[in-house]
MARZATOR-207549 format. One line per field, with one value per residue (C-alpha): residue number from 0; residue in three letters; z, x, y. Coordinates in nm, 4 decimals, always signed. Each point is the difference from the previous one (the first is absolute). Last residue first. Example, Ala and Ser with C-alpha at 12.3 -4.5 7.8 and 13.67 -1.06 7.14 Angstrom:
<kevos>
i = 1 / 0 $
aa = Ser / Ala $
zz = +0.7140 / +0.0660 $
xx = +1.3670 / -0.1370 $
yy = -0.1060 / -0.3440 $
</kevos>
This chain:
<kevos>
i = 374 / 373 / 372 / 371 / 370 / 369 / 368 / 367 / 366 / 365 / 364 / 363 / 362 / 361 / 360 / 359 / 358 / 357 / 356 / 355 / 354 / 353 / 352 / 351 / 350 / 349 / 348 / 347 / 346 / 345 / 344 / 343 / 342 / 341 / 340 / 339 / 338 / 337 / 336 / 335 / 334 / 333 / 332 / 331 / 330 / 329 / 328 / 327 / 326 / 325 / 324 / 323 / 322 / 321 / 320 / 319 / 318 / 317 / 316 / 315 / 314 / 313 / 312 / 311 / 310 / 309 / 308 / 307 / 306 / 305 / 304 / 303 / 302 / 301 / 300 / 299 / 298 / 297 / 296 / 295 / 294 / 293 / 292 / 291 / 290 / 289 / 288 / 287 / 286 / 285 / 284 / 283 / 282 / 281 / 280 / 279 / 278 / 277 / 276 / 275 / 274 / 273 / 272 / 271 / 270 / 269 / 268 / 267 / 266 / 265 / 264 / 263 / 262 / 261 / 260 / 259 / 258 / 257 / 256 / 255 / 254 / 253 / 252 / 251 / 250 / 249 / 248 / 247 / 246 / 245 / 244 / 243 / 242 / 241 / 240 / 239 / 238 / 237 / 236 / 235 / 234 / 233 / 232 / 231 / 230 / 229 / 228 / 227 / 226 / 225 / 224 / 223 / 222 / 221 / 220 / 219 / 218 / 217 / 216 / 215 / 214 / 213 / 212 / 211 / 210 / 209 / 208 / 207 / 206 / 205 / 204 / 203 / 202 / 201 / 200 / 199 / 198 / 197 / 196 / 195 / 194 / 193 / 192 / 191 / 190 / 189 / 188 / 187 / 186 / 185 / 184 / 183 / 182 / 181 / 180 / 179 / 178 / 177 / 176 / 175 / 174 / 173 / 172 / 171 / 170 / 169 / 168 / 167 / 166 / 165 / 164 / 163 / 162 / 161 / 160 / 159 / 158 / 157 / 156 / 155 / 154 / 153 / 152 / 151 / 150 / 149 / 148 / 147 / 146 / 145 / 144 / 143 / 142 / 141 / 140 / 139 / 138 / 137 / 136 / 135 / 134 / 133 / 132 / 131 / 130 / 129 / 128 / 127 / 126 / 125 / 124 / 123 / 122 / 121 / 120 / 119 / 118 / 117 / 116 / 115 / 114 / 113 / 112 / 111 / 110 / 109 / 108 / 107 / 106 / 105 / 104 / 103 / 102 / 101 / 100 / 99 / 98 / 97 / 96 / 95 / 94 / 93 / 92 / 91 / 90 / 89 / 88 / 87 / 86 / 85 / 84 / 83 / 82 / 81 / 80 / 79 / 78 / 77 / 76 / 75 / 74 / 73 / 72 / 71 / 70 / 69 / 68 / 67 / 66 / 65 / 64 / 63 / 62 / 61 / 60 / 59 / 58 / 57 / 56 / 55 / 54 / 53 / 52 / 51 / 50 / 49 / 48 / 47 / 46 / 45 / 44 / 43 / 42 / 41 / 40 / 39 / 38 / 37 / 36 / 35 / 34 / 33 / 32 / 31 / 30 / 29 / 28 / 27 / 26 / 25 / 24 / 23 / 22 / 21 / 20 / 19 / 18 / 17 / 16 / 15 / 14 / 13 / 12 / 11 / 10 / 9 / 8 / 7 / 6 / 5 / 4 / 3 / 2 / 1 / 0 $
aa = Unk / Unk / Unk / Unk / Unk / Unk / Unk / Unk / Unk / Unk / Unk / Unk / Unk / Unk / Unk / Unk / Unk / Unk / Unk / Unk / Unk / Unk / Unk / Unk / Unk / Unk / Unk / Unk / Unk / Unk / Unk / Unk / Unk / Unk / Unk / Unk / Unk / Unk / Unk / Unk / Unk / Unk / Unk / Unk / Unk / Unk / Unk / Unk / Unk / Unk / Unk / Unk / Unk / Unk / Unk / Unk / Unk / Unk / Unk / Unk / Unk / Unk / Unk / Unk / Unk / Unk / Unk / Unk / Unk / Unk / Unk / Unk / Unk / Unk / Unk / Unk / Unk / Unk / Unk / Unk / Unk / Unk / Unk / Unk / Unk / Unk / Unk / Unk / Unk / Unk / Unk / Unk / Unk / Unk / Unk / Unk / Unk / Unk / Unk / Unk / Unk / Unk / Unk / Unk / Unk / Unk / Unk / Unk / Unk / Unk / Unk / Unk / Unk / Unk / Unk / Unk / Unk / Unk / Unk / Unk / Unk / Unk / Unk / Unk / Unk / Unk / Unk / Unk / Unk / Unk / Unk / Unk / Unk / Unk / Unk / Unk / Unk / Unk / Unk / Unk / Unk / Unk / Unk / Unk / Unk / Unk / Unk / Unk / Unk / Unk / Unk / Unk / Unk / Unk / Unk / Unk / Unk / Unk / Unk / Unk / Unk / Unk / Unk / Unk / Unk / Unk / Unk / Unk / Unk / Unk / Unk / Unk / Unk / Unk / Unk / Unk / Unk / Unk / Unk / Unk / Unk / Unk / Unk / Unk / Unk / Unk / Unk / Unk / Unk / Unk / Unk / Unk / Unk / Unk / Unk / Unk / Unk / Unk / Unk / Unk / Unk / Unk / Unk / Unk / Unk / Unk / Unk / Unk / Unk / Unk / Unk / Unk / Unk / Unk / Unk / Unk / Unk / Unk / Unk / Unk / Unk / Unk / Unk / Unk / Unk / Unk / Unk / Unk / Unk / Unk / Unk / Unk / Unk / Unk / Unk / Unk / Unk / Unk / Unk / Unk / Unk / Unk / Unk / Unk / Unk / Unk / Unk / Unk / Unk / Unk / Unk / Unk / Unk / Unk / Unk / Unk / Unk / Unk / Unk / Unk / Unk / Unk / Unk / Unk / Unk / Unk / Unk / Unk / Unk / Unk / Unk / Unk / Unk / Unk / Unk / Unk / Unk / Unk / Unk / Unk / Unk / Unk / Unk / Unk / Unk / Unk / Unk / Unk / Unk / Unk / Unk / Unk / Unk / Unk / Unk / Unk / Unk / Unk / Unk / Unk / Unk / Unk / Unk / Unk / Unk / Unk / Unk / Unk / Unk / Unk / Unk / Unk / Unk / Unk / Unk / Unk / Unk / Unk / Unk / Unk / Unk / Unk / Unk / Unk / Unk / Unk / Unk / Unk / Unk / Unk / Unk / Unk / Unk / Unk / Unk / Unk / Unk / Unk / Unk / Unk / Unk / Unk / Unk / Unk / Unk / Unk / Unk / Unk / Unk / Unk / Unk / Unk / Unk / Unk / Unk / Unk / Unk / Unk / Unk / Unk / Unk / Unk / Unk / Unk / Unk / Unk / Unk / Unk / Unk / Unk / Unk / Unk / Unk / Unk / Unk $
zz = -6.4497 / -0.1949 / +0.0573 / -0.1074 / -0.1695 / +0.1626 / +0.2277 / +0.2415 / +0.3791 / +0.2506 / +0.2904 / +0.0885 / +0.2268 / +0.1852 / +0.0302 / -0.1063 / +0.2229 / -0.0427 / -0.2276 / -0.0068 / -0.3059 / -0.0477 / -0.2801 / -0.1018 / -0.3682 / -0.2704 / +0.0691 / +0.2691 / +0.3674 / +0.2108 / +0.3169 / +0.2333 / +0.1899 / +0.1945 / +0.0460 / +0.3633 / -0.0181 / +0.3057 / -0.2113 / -0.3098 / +0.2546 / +0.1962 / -0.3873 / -0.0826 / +0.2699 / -0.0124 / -0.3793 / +0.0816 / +0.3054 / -0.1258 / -0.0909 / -0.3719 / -0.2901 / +0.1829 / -0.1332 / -0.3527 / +0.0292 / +0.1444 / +0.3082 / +0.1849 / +0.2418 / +0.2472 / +0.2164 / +0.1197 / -0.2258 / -0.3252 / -0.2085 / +0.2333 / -0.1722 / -0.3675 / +0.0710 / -0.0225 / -0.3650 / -0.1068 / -0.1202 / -0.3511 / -0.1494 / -0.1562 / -0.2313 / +0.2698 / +0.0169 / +0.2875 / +0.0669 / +0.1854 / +0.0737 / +0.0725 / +0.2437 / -0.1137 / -0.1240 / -0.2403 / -0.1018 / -0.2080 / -0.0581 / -0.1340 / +0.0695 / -0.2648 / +0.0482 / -0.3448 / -0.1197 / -0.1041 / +0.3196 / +0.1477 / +0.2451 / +0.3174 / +0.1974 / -0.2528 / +0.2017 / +0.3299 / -0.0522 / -0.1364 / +0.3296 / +0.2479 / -0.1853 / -0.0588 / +0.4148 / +0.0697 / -0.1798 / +0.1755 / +0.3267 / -0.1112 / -0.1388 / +0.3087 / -0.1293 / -0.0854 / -0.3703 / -0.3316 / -0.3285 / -0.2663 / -0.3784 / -0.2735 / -0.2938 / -0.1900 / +0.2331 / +0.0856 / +0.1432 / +0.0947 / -0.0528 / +0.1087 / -0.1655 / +0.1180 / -0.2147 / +0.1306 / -0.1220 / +0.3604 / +0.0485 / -0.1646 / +0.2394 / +0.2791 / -0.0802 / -0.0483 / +0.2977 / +0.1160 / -0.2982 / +0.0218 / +0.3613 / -0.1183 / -0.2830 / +0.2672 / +0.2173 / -0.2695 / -0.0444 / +0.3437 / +0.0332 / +0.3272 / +0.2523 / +0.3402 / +0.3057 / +0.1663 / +0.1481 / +0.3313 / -0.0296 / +0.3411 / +0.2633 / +0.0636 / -0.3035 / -0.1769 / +0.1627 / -0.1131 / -0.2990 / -0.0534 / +0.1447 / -0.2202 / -0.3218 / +0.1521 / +0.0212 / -0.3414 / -0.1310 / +0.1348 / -0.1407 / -0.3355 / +0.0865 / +0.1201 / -0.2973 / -0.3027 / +0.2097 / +0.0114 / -0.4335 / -0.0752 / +0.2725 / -0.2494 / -0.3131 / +0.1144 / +0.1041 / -0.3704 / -0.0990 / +0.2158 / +0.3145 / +0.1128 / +0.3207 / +0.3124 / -0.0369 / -0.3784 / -0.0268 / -0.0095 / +0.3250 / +0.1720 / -0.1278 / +0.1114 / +0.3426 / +0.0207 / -0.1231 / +0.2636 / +0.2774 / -0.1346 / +0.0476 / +0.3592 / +0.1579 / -0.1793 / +0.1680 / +0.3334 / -0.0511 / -0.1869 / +0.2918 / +0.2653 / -0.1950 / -0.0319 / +0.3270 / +0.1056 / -0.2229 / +0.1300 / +0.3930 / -0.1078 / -0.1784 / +0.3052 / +0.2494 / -0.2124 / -0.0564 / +0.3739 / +0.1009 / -0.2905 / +0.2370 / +0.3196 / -0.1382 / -0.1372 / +0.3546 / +0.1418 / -0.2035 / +0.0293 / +0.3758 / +0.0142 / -0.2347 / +0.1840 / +0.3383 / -0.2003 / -0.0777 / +0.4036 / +0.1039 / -0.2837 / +0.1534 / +0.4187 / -0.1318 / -0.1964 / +0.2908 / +0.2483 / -0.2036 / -0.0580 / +0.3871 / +0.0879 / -0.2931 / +0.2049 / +0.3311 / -0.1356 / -0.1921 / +0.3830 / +0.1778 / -0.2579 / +0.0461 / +0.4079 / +0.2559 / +0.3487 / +0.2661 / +0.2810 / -0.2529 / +0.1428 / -0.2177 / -0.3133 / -0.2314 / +0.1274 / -0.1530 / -0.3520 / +0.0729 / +0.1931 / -0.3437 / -0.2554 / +0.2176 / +0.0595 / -0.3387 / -0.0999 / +0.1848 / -0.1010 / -0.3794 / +0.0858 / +0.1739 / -0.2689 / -0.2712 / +0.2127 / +0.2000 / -0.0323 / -0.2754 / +0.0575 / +0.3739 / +0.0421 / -0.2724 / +0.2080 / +0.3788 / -0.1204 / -0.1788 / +0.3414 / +0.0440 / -0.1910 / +0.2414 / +0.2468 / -0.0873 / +0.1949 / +0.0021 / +0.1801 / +0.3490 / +0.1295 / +0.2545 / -0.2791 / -0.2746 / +0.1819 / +0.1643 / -0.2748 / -0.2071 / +0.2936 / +0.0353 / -0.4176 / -0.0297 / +0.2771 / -0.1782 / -0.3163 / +0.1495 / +0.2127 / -0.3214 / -0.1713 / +0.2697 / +0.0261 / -0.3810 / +0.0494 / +0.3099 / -0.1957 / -0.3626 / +0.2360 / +0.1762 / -0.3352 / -0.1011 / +0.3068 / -0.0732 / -0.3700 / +0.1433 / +0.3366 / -0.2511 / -0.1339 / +0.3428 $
xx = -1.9405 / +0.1929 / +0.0254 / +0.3033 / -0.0480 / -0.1047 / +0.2052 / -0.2658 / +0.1376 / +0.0817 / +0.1084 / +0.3885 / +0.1708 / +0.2625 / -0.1644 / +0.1916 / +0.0523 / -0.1165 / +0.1007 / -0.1240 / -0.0077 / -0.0749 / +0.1552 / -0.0460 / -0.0391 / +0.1536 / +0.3572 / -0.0117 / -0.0046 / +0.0199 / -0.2492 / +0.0912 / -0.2104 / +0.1996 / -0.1250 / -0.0739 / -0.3564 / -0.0090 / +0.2293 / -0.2471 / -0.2683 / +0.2184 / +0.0761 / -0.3440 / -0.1486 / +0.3027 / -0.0608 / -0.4187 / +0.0879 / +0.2239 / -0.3409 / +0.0423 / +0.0075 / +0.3100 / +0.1906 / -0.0254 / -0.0263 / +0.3762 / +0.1259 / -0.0571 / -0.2912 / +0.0709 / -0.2415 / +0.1374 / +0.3251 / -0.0563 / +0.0932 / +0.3325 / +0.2285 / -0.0826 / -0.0256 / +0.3613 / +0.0102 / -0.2855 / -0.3180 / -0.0877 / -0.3586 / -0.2275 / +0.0063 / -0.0297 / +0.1827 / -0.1412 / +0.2409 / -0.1030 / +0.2985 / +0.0219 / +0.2913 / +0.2621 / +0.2573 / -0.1861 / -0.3801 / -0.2471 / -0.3291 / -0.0314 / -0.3254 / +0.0432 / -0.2059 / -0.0636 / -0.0857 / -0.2746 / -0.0119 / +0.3653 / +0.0316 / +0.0287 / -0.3403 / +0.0421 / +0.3104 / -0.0988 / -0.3529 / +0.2820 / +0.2062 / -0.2709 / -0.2282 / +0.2864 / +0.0678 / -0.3345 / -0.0348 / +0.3553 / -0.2187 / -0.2940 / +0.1330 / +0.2353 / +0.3300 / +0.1868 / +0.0908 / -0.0475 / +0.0123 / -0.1544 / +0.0863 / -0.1568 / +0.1431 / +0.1725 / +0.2927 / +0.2595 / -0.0585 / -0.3717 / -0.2821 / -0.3078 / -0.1110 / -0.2427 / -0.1013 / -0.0646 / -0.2448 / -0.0598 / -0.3285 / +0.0605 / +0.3186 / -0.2397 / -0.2290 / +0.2471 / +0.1908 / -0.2093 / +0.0515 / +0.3487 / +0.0389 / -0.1629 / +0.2591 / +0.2881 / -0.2156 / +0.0915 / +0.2907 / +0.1103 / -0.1195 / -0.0735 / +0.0951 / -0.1272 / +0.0932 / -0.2650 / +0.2143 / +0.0006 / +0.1962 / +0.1098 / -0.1795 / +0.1460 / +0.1021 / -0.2346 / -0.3213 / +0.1409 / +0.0270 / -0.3258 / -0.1528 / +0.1065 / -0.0863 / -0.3244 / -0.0228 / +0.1403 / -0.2436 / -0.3185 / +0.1340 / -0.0015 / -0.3218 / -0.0919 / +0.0529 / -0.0746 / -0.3752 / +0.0077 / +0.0486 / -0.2746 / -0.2725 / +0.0774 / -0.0456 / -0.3185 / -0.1204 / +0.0668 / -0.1647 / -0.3123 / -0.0797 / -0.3375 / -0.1187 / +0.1784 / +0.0808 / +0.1289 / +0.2699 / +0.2500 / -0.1824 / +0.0901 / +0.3492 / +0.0731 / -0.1816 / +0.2665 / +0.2642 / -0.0130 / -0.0762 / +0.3263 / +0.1867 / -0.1850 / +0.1405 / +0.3919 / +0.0433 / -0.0206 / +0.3008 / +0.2010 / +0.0364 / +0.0320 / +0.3618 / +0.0610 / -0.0566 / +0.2330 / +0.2464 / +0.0270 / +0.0285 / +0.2462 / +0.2186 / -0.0568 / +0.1214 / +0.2965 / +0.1011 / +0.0087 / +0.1722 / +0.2215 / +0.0472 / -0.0092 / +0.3178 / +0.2049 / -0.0652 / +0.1446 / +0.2873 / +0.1056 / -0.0608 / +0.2525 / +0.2234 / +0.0367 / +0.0860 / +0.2710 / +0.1352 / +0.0154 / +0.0950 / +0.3218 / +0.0504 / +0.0045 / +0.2021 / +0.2672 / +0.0047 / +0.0690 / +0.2749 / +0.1185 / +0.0266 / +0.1664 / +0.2530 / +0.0728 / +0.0234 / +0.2376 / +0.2560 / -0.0737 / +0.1358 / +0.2680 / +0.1242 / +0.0195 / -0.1860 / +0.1823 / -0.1840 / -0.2271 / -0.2183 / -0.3607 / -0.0705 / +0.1765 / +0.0487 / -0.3870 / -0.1190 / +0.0645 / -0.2532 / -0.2041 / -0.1003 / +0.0186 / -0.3057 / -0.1662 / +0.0174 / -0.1420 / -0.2924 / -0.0655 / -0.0470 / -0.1632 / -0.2738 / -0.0188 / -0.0459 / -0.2745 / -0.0279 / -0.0355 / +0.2881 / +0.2674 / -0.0461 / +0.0525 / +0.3238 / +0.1064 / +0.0008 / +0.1914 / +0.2555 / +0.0887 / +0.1746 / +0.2582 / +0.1092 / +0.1321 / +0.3784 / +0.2753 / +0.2456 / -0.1666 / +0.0239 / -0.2377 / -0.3163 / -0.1111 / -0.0799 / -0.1214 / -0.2601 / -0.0641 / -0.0644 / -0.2314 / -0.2049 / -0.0100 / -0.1909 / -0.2216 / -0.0824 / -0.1093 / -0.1942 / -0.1876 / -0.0670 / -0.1246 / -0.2282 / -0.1365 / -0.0676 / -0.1884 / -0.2540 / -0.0889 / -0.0958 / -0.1822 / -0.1559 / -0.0629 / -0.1401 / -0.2569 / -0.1081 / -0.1159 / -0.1727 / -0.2060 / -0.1869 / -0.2225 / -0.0715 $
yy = -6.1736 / -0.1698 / -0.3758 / -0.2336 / -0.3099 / -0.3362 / -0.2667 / -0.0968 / +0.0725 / -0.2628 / +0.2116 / +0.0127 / -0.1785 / +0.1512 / +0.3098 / +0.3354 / +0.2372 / +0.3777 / +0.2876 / +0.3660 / +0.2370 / +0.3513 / +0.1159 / +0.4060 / +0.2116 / +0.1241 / +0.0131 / -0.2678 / +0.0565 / -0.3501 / -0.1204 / -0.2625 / -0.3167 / -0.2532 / -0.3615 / -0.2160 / +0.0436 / +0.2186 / +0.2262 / -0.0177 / +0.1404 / +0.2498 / +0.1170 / +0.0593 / +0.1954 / +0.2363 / +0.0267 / +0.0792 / +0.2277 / +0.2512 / +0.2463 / +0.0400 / +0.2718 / +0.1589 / -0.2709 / +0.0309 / +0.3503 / +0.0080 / +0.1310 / -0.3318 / -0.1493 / -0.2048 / -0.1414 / -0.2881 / -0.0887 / -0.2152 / +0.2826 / +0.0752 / -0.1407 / +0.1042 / +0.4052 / +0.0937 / -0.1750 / +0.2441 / -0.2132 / -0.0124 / +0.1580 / -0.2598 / -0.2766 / -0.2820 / -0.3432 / -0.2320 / -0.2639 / -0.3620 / -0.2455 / -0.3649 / -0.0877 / -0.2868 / +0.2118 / +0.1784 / -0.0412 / +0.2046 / +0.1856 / +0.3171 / +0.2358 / +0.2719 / +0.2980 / +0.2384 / +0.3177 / +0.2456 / +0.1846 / +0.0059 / -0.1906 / +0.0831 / -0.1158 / -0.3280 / -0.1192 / +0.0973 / -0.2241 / -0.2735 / +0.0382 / +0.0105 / -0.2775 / -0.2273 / +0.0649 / -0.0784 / -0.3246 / -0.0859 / +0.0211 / -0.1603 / -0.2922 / -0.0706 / -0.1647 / -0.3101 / +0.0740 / -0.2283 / +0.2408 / -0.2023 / -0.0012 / +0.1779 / -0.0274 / +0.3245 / -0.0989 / +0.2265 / +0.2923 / -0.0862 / +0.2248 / +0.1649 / +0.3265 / +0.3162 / +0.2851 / +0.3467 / +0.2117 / +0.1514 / -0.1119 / -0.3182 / -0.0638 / +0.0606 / -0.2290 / -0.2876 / +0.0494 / -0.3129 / -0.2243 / +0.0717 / -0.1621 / -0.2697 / -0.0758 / +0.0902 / -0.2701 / -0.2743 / +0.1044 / -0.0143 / -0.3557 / -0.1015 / -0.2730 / +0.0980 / +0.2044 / +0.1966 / +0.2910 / +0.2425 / +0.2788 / +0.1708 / +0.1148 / +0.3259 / +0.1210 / -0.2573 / +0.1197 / +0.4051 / -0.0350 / -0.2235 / +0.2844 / +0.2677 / -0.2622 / -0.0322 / +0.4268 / +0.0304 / -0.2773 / +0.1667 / +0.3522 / -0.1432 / -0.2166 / +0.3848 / +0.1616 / -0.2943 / +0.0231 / +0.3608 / +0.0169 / -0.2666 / +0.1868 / +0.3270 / -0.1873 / -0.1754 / +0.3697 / +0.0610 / -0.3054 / +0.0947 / -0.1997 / -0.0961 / -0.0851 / -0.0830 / -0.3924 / +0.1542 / -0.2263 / +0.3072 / +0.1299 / -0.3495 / -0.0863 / +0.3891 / -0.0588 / -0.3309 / +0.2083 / +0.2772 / -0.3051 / -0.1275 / +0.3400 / +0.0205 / -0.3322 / +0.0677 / +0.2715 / -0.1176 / -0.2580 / +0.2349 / +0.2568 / -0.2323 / -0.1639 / +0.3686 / +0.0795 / -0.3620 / +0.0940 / +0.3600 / -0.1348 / -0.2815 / +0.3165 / +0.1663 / -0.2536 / -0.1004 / +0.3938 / +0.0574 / -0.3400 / +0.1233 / +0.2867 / -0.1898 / -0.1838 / +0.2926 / +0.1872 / -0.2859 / -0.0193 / +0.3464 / -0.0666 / -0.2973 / +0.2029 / +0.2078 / -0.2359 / -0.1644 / +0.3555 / +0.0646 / -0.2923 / +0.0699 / +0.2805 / -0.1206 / -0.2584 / +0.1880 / +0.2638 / -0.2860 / -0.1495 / +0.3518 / +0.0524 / -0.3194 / +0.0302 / +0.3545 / -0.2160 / -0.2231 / +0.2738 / +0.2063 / -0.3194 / -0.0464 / +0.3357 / -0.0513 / +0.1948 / -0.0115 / -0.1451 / +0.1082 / +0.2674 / -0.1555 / +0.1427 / +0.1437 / -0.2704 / -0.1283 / +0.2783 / -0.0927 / -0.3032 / +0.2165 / +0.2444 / -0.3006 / -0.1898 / +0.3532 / +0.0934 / -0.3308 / -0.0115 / +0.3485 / -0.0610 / -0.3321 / +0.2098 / +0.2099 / -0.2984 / -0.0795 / -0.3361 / -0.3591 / -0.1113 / +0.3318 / +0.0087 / -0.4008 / +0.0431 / +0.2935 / -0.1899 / -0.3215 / +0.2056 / +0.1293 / -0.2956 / +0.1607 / +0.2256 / -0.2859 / +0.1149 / -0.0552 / +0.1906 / +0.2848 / -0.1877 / -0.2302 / +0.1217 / +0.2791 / -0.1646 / -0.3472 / +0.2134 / +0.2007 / -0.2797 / -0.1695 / +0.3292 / +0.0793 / -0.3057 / +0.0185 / +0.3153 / -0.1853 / -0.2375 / +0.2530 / +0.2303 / -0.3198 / -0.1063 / +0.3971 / -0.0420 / -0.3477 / +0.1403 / +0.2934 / -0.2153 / -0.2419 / +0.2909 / +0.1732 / -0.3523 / +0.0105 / +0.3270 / -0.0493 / -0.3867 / +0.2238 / +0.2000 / -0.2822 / -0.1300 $
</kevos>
């Protein structure tokens, strides 16, 4: 049963071409007839027209080649047979406009049925490129998903050998289970980040809406780079461009989400600092949106390199750049886009701006009027 569906659509296929060959001689049958039965004057050639646009939409561009020929070939004819009747100049003016009006329709079949194929052959390629782009999504998409099982069983037997459920641990071994377990929670986050990539390619973002204050989760956001701004002498600042009292910053977003894009851009901002330096978190508000820049003290970004930071993967020429994977800016900007806000980086002299801006609410949250923290 299998084998009989191939043959039965080469019958089908067999069946249509000899339909089309039939229709088109039929064709040339009652034109010749109506050629040849009046005298040369008048002119039934370009009925033939009939027979090349058929050749030149269902069959080859050879077949429409000869079609043609033939209908341009008997239409000259015909001044010669049946040859009763003296051949006037304005018979051979009419049959000559004949010709060319066949010859233009036989060409321009012919260029309509190029481009046909050229667009066929454009379609099953990105057809191609769809299929395996789904196909590399979907392994990398795999890919994540079983890593992730065996890097927390890694930190669980960590947790475990650190906590001495084995037996004793040195302070040097401590040192050595200390310096896996930052590894693989690093690698841990690059492979959730990898799949939360991918889940809002395909899936798209999915938010908890709420009223929030953005300063107050820039302030949290702090206290988790904290560590690594200590190890990398690096010293951390909130503030607001223009008010030394704090004041709230009401927006309608997902907590977790915007967490994790404070945590991308300030983790970004302390991995390229200079050691010794300083991260400025500044708060502030323009046009009715409430805006969030991070100000680093590290190397600039080239002007070339600025629209593309927040591309997938993409990693520049500079150090800067080469220092990350793509997926932590990419990660951030689909989540300020899904909040409705734009996120953009600038180059300064000494250092970089990452900064990201986001609706304002309506009405704000009742916040205490009190100075401005530091952290």
């Amino acid at each position: 049963m299998p084998r009989s569906r191939p043959f039965s659509h080469f019958e089908q296929f067999i069946q249509a071409r000899h339909r089309i060959h039939w229709l088109i001689s039929i064709i040339f049958v009652l034109v010749i007839l109506l050629e040849y039965s009046t005298p040369p004057p008048y002119v039934f050639g370009y009925l033939y027209v009939g027979a090349v646009l058929i050749a030149s939409t269902r069959l080859s561009r050879r077949a429409t080649i000869w079609v043609t020929a033939i209908a341009i070939a008997l239409t000259l004819l015909n001044l010669l047979i049946p040859g009763v009747v003296i051949v006037a100049p304005d018979t051979v003016a009419n049959r000559v406009i004949t010709v060319l009006a066949l010859g233009v329709t036989g060409w321009l079949g012919d260029r309509l049925q190029a481009y046909e194929q050229a667009i066929t052959r454009q379609r099953l390629q990105l057809q191609a490129q769809e299929q395996l782009a789904q196909m590399r999504e979907d392994f990398v998409s795999t890919l994540t998903h079983d890593l992730k099982t065996p890097m927390l069983g890694a930190l669980e037997t960590l947790q475990a050998l650190r906590s001495e459920n084995f037996g004793a641990v040195s302070l040097a071994q401590r040192r050595v289970f200390d310096v896996m377990t930052r590894s693989h929670q690093k690698t841990l986050q690059l492979v959730e980040t990898l799949m939360d990539v991918y889940r809002n390619d395909s899936e798209g973002l999915k938010l908890h809406r709420q009223q929030l204050d953005l300063l107050t989760l820039a302030e949290e956001a702090v206290a988790d780079v904290v560590p690594l701004a200590t190890s990398r002498q690096i010293h951390l600042r909130v503030n607001d461009e223009s008010s030394d009292f704090r004041r709230s910053y009401c927006v309608n977003g997902d907590a977790l989400q915007l967490s994790r894009v404070l945590v991308n851009l300030l983790s970004n901002a302390v991995n390229h600092s200079r050691r010794g330096s300083s991260v400025q978190v500044v708060m502030g508000s323009k046009h009715g949106h409430y805006q969030v820049c991070i100000i680093d003290e590290g190397q600039g970004i080239p002007a070339d390199e600025l629209p593309h930071l927040f591309d997938r993967f993409y990693q520049g020429q500079s150090d800067r750049q080469a220092k990350g994977t793509g997926l932590g800016l990419y990660l951030s900007r689909q989540i300020v886009e899904a909040h409705g806000g734009k996120i953009w980086a600038e180059s300064r002299a000494n250092g970089a701006v990452f900064a990201f801006r986001l609706p304002a609410c309506i009405h704000e949250l009742p916040l205490a009027a009190t100075s401005q923290s530091t952290t």
